[in-house]
C-alpha positions as CSV (number, residue, x, y, z in Angstrom):
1,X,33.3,-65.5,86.1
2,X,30.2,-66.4,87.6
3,X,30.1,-70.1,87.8
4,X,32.6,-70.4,90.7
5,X,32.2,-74.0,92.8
6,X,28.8,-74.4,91.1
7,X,29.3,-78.0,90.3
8,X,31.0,-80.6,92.1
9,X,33.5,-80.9,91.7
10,X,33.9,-77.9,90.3
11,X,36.4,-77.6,86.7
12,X,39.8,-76.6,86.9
13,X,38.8,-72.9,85.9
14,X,36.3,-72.5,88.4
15,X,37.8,-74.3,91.4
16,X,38.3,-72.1,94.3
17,X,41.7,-73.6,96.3
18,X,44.1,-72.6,99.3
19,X,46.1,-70.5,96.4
20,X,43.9,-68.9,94.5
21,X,41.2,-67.5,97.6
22,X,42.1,-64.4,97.2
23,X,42.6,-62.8,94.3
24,X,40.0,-62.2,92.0
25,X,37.2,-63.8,90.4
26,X,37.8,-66.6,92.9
27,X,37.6,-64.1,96.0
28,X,33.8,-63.1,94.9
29,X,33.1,-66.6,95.8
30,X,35.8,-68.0,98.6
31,X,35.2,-64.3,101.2
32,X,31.8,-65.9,101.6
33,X,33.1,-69.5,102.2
34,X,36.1,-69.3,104.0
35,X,35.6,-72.2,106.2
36,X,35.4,-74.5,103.6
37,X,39.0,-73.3,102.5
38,X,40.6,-72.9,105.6
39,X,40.3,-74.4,109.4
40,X,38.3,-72.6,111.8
41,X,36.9,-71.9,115.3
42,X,33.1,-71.2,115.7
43,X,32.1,-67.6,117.4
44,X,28.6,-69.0,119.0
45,X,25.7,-66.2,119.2
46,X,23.0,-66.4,121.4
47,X,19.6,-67.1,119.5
48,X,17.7,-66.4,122.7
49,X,19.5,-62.6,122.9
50,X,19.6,-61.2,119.5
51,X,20.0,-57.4,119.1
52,X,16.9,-57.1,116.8
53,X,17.3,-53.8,114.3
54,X,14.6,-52.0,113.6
55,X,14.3,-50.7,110.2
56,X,13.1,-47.5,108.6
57,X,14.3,-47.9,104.7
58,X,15.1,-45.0,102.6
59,X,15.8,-44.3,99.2
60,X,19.2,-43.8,99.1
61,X,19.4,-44.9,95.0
62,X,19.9,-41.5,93.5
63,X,22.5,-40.2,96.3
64,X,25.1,-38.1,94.9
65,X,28.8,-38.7,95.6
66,X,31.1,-35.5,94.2
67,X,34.1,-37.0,92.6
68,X,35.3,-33.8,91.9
69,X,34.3,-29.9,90.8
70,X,32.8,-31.3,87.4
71,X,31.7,-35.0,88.2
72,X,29.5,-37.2,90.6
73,X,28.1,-40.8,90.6
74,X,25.1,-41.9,92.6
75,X,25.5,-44.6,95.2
76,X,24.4,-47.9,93.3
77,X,27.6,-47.0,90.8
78,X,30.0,-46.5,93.7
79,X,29.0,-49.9,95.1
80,X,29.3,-51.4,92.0
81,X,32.9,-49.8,91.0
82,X,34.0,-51.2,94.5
83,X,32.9,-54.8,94.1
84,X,30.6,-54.5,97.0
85,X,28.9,-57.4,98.3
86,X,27.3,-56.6,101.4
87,X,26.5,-52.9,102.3
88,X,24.9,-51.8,105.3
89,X,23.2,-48.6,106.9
90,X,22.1,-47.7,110.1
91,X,20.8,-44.3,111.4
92,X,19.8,-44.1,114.9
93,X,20.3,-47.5,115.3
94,X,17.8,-48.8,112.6
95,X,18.5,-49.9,109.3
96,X,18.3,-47.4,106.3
97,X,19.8,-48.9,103.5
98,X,21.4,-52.3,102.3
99,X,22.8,-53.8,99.5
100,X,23.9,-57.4,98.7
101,X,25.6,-58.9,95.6
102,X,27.6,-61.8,94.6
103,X,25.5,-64.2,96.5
104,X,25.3,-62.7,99.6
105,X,22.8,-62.0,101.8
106,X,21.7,-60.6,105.5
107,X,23.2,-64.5,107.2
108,X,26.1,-64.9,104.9
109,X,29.1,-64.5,107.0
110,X,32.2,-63.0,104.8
111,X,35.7,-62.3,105.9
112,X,36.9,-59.2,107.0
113,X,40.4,-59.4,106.9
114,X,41.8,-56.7,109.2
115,X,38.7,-55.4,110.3
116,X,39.4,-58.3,112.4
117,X,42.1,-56.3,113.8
118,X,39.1,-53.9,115.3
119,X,37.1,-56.9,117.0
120,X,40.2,-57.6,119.1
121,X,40.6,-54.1,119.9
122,X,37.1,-54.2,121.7
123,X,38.4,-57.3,123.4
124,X,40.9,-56.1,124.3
125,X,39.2,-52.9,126.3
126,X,37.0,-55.8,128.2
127,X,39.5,-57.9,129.4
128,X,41.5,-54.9,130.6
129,X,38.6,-53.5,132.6
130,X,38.3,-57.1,133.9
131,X,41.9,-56.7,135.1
132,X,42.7,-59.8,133.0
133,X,44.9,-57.9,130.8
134,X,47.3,-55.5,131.5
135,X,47.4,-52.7,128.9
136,X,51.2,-50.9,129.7
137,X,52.7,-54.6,130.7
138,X,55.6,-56.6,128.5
139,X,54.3,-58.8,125.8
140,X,57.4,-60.7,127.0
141,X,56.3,-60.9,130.2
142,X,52.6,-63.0,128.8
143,X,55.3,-64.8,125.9
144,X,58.2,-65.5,127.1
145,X,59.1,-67.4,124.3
146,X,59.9,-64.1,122.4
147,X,62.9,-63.1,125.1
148,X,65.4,-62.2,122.0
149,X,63.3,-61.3,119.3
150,X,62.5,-57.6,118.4
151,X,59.6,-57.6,120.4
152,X,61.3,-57.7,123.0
153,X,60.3,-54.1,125.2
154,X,57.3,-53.6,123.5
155,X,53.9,-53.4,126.0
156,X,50.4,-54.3,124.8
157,X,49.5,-50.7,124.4
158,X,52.7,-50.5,121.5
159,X,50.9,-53.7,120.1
160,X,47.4,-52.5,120.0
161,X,48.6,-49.0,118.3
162,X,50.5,-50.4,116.0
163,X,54.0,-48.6,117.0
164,X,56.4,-51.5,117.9
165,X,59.9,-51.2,115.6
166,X,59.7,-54.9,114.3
167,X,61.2,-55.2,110.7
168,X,58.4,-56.7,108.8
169,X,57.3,-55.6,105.3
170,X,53.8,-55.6,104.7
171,X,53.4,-56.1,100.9
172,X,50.7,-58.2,100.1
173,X,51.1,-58.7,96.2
174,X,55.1,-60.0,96.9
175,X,54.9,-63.1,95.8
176,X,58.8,-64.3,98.5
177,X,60.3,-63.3,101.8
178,X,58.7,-63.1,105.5
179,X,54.7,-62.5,104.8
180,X,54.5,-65.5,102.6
181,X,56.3,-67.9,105.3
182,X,53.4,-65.7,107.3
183,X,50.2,-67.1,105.5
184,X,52.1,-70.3,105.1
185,X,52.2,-70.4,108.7
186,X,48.6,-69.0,109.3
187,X,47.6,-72.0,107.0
188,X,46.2,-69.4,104.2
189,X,48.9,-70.1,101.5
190,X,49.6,-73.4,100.5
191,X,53.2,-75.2,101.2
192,X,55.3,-76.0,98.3
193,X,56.3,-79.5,97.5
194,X,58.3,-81.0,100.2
195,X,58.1,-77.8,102.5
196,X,57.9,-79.2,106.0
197,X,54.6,-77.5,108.0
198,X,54.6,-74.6,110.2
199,X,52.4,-72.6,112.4
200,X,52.1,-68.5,113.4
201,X,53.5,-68.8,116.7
202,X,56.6,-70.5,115.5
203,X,56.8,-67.7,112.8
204,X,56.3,-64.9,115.7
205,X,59.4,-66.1,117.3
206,X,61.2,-65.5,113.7
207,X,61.0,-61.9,114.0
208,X,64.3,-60.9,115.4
209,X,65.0,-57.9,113.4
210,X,64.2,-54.4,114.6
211,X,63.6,-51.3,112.7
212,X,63.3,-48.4,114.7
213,X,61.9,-47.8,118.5
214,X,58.9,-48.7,120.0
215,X,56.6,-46.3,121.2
216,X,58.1,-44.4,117.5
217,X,56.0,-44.2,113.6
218,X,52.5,-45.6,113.3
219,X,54.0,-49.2,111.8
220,X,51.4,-51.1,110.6
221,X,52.0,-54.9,111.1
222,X,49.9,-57.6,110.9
223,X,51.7,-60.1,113.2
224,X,51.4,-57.7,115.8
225,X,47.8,-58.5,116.4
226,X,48.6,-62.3,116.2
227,X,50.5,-62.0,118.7
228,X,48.3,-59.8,120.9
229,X,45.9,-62.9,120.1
230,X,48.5,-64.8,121.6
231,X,49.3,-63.0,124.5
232,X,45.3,-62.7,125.1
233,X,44.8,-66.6,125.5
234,X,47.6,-66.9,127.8
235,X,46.1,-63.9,130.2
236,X,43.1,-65.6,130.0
237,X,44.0,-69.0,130.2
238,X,41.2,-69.2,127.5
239,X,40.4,-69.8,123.8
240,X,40.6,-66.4,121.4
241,X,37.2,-67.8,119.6
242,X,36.2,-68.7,123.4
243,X,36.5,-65.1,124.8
244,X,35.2,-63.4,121.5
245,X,31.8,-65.4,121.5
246,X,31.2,-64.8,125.6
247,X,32.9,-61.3,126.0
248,X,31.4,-59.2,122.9
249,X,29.5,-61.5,120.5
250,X,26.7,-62.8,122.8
251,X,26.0,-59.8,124.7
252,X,26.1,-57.4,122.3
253,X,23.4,-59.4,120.7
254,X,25.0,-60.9,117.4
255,X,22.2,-62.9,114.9
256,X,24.5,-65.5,113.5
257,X,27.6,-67.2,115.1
258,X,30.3,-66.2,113.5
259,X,34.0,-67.9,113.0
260,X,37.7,-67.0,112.8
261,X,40.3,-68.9,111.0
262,X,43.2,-70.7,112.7
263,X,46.3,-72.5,112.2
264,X,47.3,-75.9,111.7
265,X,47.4,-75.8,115.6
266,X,44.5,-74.0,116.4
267,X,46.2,-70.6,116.9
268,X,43.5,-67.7,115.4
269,X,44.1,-65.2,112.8
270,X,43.2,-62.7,114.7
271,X,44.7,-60.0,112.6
272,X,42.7,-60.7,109.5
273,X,40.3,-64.0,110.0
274,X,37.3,-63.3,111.4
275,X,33.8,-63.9,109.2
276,X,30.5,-62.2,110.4
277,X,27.8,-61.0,108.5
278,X,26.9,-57.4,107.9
279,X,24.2,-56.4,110.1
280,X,26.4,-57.9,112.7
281,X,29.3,-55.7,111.8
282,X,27.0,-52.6,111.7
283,X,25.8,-54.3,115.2
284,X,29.3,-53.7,116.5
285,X,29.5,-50.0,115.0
286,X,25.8,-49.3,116.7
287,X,27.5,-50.9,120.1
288,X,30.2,-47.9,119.4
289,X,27.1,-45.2,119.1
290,X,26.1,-46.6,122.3
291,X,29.5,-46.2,123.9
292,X,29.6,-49.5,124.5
293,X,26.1,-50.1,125.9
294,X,23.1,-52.2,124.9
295,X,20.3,-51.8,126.7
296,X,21.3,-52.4,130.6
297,X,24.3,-53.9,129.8
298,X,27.8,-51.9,129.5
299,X,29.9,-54.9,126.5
300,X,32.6,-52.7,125.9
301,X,33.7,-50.2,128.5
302,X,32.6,-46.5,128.1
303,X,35.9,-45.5,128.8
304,X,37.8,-47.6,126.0
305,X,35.9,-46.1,123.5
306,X,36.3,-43.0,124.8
307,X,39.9,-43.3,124.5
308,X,39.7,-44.8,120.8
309,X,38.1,-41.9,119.6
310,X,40.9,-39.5,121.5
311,X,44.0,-41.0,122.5
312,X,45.3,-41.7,118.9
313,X,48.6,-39.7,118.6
314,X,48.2,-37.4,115.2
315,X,52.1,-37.1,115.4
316,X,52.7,-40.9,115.0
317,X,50.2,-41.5,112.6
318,X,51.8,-38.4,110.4
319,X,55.3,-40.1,110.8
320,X,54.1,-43.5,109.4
321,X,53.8,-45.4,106.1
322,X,49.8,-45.1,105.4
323,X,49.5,-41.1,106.4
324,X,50.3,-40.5,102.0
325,X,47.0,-42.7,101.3
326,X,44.7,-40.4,103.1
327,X,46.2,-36.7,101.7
328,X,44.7,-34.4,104.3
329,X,42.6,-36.0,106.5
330,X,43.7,-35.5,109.5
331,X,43.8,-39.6,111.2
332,X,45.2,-41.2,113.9
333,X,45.2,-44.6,114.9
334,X,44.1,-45.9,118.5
335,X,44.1,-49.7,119.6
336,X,43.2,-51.1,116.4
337,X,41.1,-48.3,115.1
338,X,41.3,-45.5,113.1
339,X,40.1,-42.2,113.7
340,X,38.9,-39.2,111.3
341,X,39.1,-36.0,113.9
342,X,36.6,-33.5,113.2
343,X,33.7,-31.6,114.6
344,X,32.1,-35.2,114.3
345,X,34.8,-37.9,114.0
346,X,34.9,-41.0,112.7
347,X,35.9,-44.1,114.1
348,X,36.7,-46.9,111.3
349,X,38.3,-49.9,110.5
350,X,39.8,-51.0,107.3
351,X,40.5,-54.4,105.8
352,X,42.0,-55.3,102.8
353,X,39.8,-56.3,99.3
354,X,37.2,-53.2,100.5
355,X,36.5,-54.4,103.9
356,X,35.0,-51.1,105.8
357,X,33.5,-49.8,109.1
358,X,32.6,-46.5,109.5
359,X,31.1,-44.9,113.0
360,X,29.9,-41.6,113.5
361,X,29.0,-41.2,117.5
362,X,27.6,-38.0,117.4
363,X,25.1,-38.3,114.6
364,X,24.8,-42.2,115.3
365,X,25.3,-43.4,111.3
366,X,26.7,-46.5,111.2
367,X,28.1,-47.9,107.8
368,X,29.6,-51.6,106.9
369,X,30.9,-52.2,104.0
370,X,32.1,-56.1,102.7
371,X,34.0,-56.3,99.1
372,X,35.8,-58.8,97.1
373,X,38.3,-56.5,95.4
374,X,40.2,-58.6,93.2
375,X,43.5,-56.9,94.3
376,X,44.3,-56.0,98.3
377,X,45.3,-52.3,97.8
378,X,42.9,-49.8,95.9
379,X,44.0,-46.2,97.2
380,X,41.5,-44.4,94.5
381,X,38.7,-47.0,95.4
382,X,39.7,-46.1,99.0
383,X,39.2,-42.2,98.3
384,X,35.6,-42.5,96.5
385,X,34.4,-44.4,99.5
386,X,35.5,-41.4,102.0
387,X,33.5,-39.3,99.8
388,X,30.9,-41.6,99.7
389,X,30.8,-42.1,103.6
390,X,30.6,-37.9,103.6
391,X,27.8,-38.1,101.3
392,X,25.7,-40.1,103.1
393,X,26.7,-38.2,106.7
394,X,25.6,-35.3,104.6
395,X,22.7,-36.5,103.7
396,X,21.3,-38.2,106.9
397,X,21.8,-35.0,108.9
398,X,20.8,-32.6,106.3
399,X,18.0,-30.3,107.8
């Protein structure tokens, strides 16, 4: 379909609404235009500070990615395959390749579900090293309010590696039970007639029911960053958005403002509503080369990175739920990243619908990746773009 929202108002078949967003065709429009969907808090850049990227283009058009023994594609068909419709490349901290489709371009600012997850990570290392947040304290002790529920005994450091034993089943194609009264409550589903409204934190205090110990499995939960967005306001006496724009967007040199979505109350989405561009995302993976650095100015501390790329625990990671969709690569998972161990790792972060951010530190290739899958999960989608982001390491450092 490729008359989405094209006239106004739009016909019943090509109308874009709160319960159709996401899922495909509709998504190929609505991840570009999320804020005219669903409430939201601006992310203000800083026009007089941007982070200009050089560029030094290359002809990436014939690169080979190996399938298998007998087959490969070149790059333009694995972008297409994966409904790709931003795709960035940096090398040294210039730009060597990019790709838009679907309407995009370099200032369109499209949703990147849980790589939102990853943003608040960095924010997270900040406000530690300011001493405003306390990595091993209580998320009780921030949010009281969840005395009795199952995370009760869990520390910010079991919320940011995603091993807290909270009962929570993250299915995103269910269409009942606990993660649709989530998005209702997140304001990204619609409520059914006569429903009364709700709002995320209310929901967070619903989560009563444990399922193992914290400090256990890799248990990936999306709440759990909600509430670390939560628990990061009320450290910081502070708007999420706030602290996001000031902390990491404006120094690190962002070109566009970008936004988050929030709740009927205001509350952000911080495990899956954020909207950037792409060169800013690949900004944020160059910041990550950098260790944190731009120019004079140290964003995210050295240190934090340092430990995201070492202090993931391999055993917990191997014990959990997602360790069967990456068959033997060896991953772990640190403060909302994931990491590819090797002689040069990989730090990344993944969203749902093709949402992707690669970081190689030691050969400083960058690569972000926006997509409007039509469904959430695509494990062989997800393996052909691991073998695409080895064909282009291959490539770049070849010789």
């Amino acid at each position: 379909m490729t008359d989405l929202m094209m006239t106004f108002p739009a016909g019943s078949d090509a109308q874009v609404t709160l319960a159709n967003w996401r899922t495909g065709p509709f998504n190929k429009w609505a991840f570009h235009h999320v804020r005219e969907i669903v409430p939201s808090a601006d992310i203000p850049n800083d026009p007089d500070n941007v982070w200009v990227l050089r560029e030094s283009l290359l002809d990436l058009e014939g690169l080979p990615v190996r399938l298998d023994d007998s087959e490969t594609v070149n790059l333009p068909a694995v972008l297409e395959e994966t409904e790709t419709d931003a795709f960035v490349v940096l090398q040294g901290g210039a730009v060597v390749f990019e790709r838009y489709a679907n309407g995009m371009t370099r200032h369109t600012p499209h949703i990147l579900m849980s790589v939102s997850k990853s943003m608040l990570g960095l924010l997270a290392g900040i406000l530690a090293d300011q001493g405003t947040l306390e990595i091993d304290r209580l998320a009780t002790d921030y949010v009281p309010e969840l005395v009795g529920t199952a995370y009760e005994g869990a520390t910010v450091r079991h919320l940011l590696d995603m091993r807290v034993g909270v009962a929570f089943d993250e299915d995103y194609e269910t269409t009942s039970g606990p993660i649709i009264e989530y998005r209702k409550s997140t304001n990204w589903n619609p409520l059914a007639p006569g429903e009364e409204a709700t709002d995320l934190r209310s929901f967070l205090q619903t989560l009563s029911a444990r399922d193992g110990e914290h400090e256990g499995r890799f248990h990936y939960v999306s709440p759990n960053t909600d509430l670390l967005g939560w628990i990061i306001e009320r450290a910081s006496g502070q708007p999420y958005a706030h602290l996001m724009s000031t902390l990491l967007w404006q120094p690190m040199g962002a070109e566009r403002s970008g936004y988050i979505t929030v709740d009927r109350l205001g509350a952000p989405r911080a495990a899956g509503g954020m909207c950037i561009t792409a060169r800013d995302l690949a900004r944020v993976g160059q910041l990550m080369v950098q260790s944190g650095q731009r120019g004079a100015q140290q964003v995210v501390p050295a240190g934090w990175i340092n430990d995201i790329a070492t202090q993931g625990s391999r055993e917990a990671w191997d014990r959990g739920a997602f360790a069967k969709d990456f068959p033997g690569y060896p991953i772990s998972y640190r403060s909302k990243w994931y990491i590819l161990e090797g002689e040069a790792p990989v730090i990344f972060a993944i969203g749902i619908h093709g949402q992707h951010l690669f970081v190689d530190q030691k050969n400083a290739i960058v690569i972000a990746k926006m997509s409007s899958n039509p469904t959430p999960l695509a494990p062989e989608r997800k393996m052909l773009l691991m073998k695409t982001v080895k064909a282009i390491q291959t490539h770049l450092t070849a010789g």
